[in-house]
C-alpha positions in Angstrom: -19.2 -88.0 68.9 -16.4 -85.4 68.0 -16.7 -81.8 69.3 -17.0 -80.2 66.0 -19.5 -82.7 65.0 -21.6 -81.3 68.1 -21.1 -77.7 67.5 -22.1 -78.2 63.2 -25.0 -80.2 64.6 -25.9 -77.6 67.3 -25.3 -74.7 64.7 -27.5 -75.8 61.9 -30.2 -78.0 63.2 -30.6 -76.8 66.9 -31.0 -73.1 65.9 -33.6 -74.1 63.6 -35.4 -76.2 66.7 -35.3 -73.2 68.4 -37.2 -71.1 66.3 -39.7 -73.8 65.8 -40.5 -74.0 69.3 -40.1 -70.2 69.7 -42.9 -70.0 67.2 -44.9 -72.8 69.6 -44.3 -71.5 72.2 -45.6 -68.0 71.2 -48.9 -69.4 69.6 -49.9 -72.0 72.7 -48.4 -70.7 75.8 -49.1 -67.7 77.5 -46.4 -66.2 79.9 -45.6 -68.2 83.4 -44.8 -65.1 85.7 -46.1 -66.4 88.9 -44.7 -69.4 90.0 -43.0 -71.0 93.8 -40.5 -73.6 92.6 -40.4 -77.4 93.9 -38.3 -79.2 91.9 -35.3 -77.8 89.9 -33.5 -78.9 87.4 -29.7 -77.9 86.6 -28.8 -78.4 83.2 -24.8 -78.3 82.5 -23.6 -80.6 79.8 -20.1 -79.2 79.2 -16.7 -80.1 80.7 -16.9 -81.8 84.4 -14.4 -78.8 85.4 -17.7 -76.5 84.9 -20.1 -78.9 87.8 -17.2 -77.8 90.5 -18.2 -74.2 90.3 -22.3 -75.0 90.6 -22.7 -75.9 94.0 -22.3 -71.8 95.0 -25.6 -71.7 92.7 -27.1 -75.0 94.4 -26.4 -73.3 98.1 -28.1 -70.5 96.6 -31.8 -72.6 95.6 -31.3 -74.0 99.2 -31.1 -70.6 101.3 -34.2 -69.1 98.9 -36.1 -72.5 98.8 -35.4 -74.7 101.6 -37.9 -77.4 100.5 -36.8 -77.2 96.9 -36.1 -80.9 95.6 -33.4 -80.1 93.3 -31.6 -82.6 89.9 -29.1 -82.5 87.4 -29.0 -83.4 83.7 -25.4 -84.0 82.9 -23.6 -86.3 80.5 -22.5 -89.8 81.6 -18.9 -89.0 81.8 -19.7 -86.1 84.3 -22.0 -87.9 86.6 -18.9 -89.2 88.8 -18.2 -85.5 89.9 -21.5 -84.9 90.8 -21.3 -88.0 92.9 -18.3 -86.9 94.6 -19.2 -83.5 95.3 -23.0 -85.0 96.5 -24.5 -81.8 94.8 -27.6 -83.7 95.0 -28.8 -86.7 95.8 -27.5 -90.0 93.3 -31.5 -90.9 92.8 -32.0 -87.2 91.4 -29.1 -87.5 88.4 -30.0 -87.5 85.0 -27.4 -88.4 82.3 -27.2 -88.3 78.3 -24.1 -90.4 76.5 -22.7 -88.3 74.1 -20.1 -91.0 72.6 -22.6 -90.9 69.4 -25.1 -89.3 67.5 -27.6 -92.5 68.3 -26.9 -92.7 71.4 -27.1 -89.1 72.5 -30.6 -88.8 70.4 -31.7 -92.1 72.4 -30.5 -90.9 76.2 -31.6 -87.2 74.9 -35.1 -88.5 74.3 -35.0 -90.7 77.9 -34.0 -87.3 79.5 -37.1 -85.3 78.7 -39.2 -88.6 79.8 -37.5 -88.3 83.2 -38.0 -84.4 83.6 -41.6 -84.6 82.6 -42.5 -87.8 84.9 -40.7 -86.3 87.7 -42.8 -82.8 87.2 -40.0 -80.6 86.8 -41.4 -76.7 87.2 -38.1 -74.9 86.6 -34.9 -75.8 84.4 -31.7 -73.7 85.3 -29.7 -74.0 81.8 -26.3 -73.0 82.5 -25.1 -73.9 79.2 -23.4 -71.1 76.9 -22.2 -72.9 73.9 -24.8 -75.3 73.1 -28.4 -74.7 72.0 -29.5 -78.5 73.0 -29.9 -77.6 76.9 -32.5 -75.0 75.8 -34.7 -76.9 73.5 -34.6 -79.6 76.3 -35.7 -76.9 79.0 -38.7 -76.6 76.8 -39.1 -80.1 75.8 -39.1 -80.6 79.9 -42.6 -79.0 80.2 -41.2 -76.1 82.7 -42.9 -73.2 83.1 -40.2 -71.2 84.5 -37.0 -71.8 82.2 -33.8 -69.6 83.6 -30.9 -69.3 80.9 -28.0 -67.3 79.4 -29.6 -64.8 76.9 -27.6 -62.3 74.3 -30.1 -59.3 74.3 -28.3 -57.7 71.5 -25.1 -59.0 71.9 -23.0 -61.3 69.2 -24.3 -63.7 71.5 -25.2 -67.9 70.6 -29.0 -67.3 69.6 -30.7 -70.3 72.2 -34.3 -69.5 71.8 -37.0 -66.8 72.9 -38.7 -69.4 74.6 -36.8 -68.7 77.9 -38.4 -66.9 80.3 -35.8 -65.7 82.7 -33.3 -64.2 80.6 -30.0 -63.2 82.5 -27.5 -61.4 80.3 -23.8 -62.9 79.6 -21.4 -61.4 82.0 -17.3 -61.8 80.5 -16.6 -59.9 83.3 -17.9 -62.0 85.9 -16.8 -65.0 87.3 -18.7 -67.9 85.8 -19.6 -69.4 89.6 -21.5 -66.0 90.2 -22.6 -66.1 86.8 -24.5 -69.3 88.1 -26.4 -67.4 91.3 -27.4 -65.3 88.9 -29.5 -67.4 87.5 -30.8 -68.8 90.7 -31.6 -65.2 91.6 -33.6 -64.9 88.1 -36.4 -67.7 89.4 -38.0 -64.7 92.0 -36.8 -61.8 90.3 -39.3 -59.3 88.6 -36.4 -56.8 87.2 -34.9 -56.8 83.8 -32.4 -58.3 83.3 -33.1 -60.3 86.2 -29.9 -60.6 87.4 -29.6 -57.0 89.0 -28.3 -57.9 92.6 -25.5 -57.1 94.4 -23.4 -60.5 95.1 -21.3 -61.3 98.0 -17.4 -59.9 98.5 -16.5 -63.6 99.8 -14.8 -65.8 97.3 -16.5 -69.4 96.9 -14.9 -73.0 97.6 -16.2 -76.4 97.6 -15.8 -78.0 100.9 -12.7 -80.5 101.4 -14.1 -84.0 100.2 -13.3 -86.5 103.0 -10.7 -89.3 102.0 -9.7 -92.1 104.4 -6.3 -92.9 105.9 -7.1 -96.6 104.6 -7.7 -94.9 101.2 -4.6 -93.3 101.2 -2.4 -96.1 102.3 -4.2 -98.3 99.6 -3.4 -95.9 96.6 0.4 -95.7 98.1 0.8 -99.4 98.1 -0.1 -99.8 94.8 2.0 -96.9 93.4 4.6 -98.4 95.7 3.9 -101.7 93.6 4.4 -100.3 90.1 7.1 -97.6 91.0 9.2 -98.8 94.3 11.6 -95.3 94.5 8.4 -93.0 94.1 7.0 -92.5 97.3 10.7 -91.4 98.7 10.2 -88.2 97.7 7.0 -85.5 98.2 5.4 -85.7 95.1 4.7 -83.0 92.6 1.8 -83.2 90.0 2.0 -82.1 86.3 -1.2 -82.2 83.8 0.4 -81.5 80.5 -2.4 -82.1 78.0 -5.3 -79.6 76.9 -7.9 -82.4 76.6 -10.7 -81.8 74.5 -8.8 -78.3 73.4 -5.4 -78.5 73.0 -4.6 -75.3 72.1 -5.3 -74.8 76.1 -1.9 -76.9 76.2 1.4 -75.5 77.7 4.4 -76.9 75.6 5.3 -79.8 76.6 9.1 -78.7 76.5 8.4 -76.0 78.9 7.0 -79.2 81.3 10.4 -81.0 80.3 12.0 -78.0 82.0 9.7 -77.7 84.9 10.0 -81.8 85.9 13.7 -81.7 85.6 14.1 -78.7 87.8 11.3 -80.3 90.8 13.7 -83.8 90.2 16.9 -82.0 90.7 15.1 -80.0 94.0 14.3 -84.1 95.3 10.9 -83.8 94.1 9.2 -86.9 92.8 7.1 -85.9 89.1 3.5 -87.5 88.4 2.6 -87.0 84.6 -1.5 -87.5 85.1 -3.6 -87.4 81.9 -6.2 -88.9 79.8 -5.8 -91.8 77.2 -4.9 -89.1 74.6 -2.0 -87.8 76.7 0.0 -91.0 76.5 2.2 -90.0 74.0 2.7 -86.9 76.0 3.3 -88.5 79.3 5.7 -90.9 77.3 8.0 -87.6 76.0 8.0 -86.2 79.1 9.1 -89.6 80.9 11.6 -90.2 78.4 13.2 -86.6 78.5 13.5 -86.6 82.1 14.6 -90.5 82.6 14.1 -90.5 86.0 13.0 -93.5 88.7 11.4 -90.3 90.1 9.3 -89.1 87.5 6.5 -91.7 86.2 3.6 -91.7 83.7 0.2 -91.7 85.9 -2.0 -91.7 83.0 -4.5 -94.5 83.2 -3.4 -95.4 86.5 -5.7 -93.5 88.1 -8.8 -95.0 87.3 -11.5 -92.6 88.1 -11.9 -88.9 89.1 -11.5 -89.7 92.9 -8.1 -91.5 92.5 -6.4 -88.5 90.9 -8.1 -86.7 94.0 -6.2 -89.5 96.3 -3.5 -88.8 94.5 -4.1 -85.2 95.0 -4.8 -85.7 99.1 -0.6 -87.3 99.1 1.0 -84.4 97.1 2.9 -81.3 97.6 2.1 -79.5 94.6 0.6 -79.6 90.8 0.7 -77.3 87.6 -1.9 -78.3 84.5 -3.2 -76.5 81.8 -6.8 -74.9 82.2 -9.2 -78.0 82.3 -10.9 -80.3 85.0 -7.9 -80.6 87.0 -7.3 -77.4 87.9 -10.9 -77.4 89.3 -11.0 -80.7 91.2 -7.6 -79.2 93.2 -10.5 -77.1 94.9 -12.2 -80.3 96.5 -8.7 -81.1 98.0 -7.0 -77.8 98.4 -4.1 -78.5 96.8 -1.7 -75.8 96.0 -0.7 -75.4 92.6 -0.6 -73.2 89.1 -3.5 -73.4 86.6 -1.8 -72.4 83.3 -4.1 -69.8 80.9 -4.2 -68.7 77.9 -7.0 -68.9 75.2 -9.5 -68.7 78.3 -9.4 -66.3 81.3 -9.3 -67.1 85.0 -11.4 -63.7 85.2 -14.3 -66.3 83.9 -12.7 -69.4 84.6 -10.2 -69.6 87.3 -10.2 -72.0 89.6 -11.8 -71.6 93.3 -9.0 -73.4 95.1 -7.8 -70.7 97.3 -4.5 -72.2 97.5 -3.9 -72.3 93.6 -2.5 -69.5 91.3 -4.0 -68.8 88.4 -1.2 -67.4 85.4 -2.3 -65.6 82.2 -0.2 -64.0 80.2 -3.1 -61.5 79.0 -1.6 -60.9 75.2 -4.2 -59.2 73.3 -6.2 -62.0 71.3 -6.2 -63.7 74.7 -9.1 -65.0 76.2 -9.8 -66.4 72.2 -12.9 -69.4 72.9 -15.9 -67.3 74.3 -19.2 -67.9 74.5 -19.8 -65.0 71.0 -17.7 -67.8 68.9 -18.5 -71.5 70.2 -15.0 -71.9 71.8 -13.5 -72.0 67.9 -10.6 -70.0 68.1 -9.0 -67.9 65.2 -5.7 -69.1 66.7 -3.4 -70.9 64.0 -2.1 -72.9 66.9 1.1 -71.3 67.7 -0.8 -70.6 71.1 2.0 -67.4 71.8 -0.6 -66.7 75.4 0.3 -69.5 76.8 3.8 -69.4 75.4 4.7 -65.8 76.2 4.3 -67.7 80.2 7.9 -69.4 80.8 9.3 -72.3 82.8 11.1 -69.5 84.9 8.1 -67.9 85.9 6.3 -70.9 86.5 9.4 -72.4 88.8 10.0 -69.4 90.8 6.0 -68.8 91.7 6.2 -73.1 92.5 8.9 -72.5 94.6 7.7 -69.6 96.3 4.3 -71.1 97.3 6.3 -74.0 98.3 8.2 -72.6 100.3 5.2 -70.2 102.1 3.7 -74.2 102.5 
C-alpha cells in the first residue's frame, strides 16, 4: 500500500473513527485512574529505524514493573528488528502487513483479536503520524491507553479516548520522548510527563555476531567480488527510502567513493530494491573492482549488520541504517536535512550526526504528516558538501 494512500486513508476515515469512539467512549466508559499494569503493549508501526530507539522505554516498564509481561504490535516488515534486538520475547510479537488495503484491514482486525485474548491492560502508542495505533489502543479493550496528545497544539488530532496524554516534545529526543510515556502509566500530574530524565545518553547493547558468521559473509563476498576484501571497507547508503527527499545527491556520493577509493578504501553501495538504479550510477561513475553494488546482497537486516561488524566506516542518509550502526557501533555520518538529529539522531555514540540547520529545515514533523512543502530541490541537505563530509570521515578515521 503506498504511503500517501496511508496518510489520505488515515486523514479522512481514521479521524472520523476517532470521534466515533471518542463519542463511545464518553457515553459507556467511565475513567480507569487506578490501575497496576501486567501486560503491555507497545504500539509502533512506522519505520524499523524508530523500534531501535524503544528499548530505553522497554528498560524503563522493567525497572517500574519487574513482573510486567510486555508485546509489540509492529508491521511484518519490522518484526526482524525486534527479533534482533530481543526487545521482547518472539512469542509476544504482533504484526499487521501493510503491502495492501485487504491485507492490512485483515491482520488489523487479527491484531485486536490477539490483544484482547491475551488481556492486554495498557497500550503504549508511540505513533505520531498515524491515527490507526490509537483507534486500535481502544479497539484492544485497555483501560490504561498512554499516547502522544496535541493539547492545543497544530497537532495530528488521535482521539480523546486516551487516557494518558503526554504532550509532543520537538525539542526532545524521540528515545526520551518514549520514557515519557512509560512514566505516564503511574503518573497523576498533567501532562504526565513532568519528570526530570537522566543526563546519560542511551545505546542499545552490541548484538553478538559469530566469528563463523563473519567468515561466512566474507567468503561469499569473496565469491562474487574477489579484490574486495583487500581493502577495509567503507559503507555508503545513498537512497532516502520511503522519503527521498531525505536523499543526499547522489553526485556528492560519486565524490565521496572516489575520494575513500583513491585513500585504498574498498566502497559498499547498500540499499533497498528501489536503490538499484542508484547503486548502478554510483558503480558506474566510480568503475572500480573496489567499489561494488551490495544492494540485494544482503538478504536481511542482520546481514547489512555483518556487514557492518567487518567495516571501517559508513555515511547514509537519515533512515534505518543510520539507527542499526548503534547495535554494532560502527562509526560513521548520518546525513540530515528535512528531519533533525535533535529528534532523530542516531544513538550510536560513535556516529556523527550533520545538519545543515537552513531555516525550513527540520520540514516532515509530526504538525504536517511528514508531507513537506519542499519542491524537492532539498537545498538542507545540499547546503552539506562532499568536503565537509570527507574531512569529518577522515578525521574520525583517523581518531579510530
Amino acid at each position: 500500500m503506498k504511503i500517501t494512500t496511508q496518510i489520505l486513508i488515515d486523514r479522512y476515515i481514521g479521524q472520523l473513527i476517532c470521534k466515533l469512539i471518542d463519542v463511545f467512549n464518553f457515553l459507556f466508559f467511565k475513567s480507569r485512574d487506578q490501575v497496576f499494569p501486567e501486560k503491555i503493549c507497545i504500539i509502533l508501526l512506522s519505520e524499523m529505524g524508530s523500534l531501535t530507539v524503544t528499548f530505553p522505554m522497554i528498560n524503563t516498564l522493567k525497572e517500574k514493573y519487574p513482573s510486567i509481561d510486555i508485546f509489540i504490535l509492529t508491521l511484518k516488515k519490522n518484526d526482524e528488528i525486534v527479533k534482533i534486538m530481543k526487545l521482547v520475547p518472539e512469542q509476544n510479537i504482533i504484526t499487521m502487513d501493510d503491502s495492501s488495503f485487504i491485507k492490512f484491514l485483515l491482520t488489523s482486525l487479527r491484531a485486536v483479536q490477539t490483544l484482547r485474548s491475551q488481556a492486554i491492560d495498557t497500550i503504549i502508542d508511540c505513533e505520531l503520524f498515524a491515527r490507526i495505533s490509537s483507534i486500535l489502543s481502544f479497539l484492544s479493550g485497555a483501560k490504561i491507553r498512554a499516547g502522544f496528545y496535541p493539547h492545543t497544539q497544530e497537532g495530528l488530532f488521535r482521539g480523546n479516548h486516551i487516557n494518558r496524554r503526554v504532550l509532543y516534545n520537538p525539542y526532545l529526543h524521540i528515545s526520551r520522548q518514549f520514557i515519557n510515556l512509560a512514566e505516564s502509566i503511574g503518573s497523576k500530574e498533567y501532562p504526565k510527563n513532568k519528570k526530570t530524565l537522566p543526563e546519560h545518553v542511551f545505546k542499545p547493547d552490541n548484538i553478538n555476531i559469530s566469528e563463523k558468521e563473519k567468515k561466512d559473509f566474507k567468503e561469499r563476498l569473496e565469491s562474487f567480488f574477489p579484490d574486495f576484501l583487500k581493502r577495509p571497507i567503507v559503507i555508503l547508503n545513498p537512497g532516502g527510502g520511503v522519503l527521498p527527499i531525505r536523499a543526499w545527491p547522489i553526485e556528492n556520493y560519486c565524490v565521496v567513493a572516489k575520494s575513500f577509493l583513491q585513500s585504498g578504501y574498498s566502497v559498499a553501495v547498500t540499499g533497498v530494491s528501489i536503490d538499484k538504479n542508484t547503486a548502478k550510477n554510483m558503480i558506474d561513475s566510480c568503475s572500480s573492482p573496489y567499489c561494488v553494488d551490495l544492494v540485494g546482497f544482503t538478504r536481511s537486516i542482520y546481514e547489512l549488520l555483518i556487514l557492518f561488524s567487518i567495516s571501517e566506516f559508513f555515511i547514509t542518509n537519515d533512515g534505518g541504517p543510520g539507527h542499526f550502526s548503534s547495535l554494532i557501533s560502527l562509526p560513521g555520518i548520518v546525513l540530515f536535512g528535512p528531519e533533525t538529529p535533535v529528534l532523530y539522531g542516531s544513538l550510536n555514540p560513535n556516529a556523527v550526526n550533520m545538519h545543515a540547520g537552513i531555516a525550513c529545515s527540520p520540514c516532515l514533523t509530526a504538525y504536517n504528516h511528514r508531507r513537506s512543502p519542499c519542491d524537492g530541490n532539498n537545498l538542507c541537505l545540499k547546503a552539506i558538501t562532499p568536503a565537509q563530509v570527507l574531512d569529518k570521515a577522515y578525521e574520525v578515521l583517523s581518531i579510530k
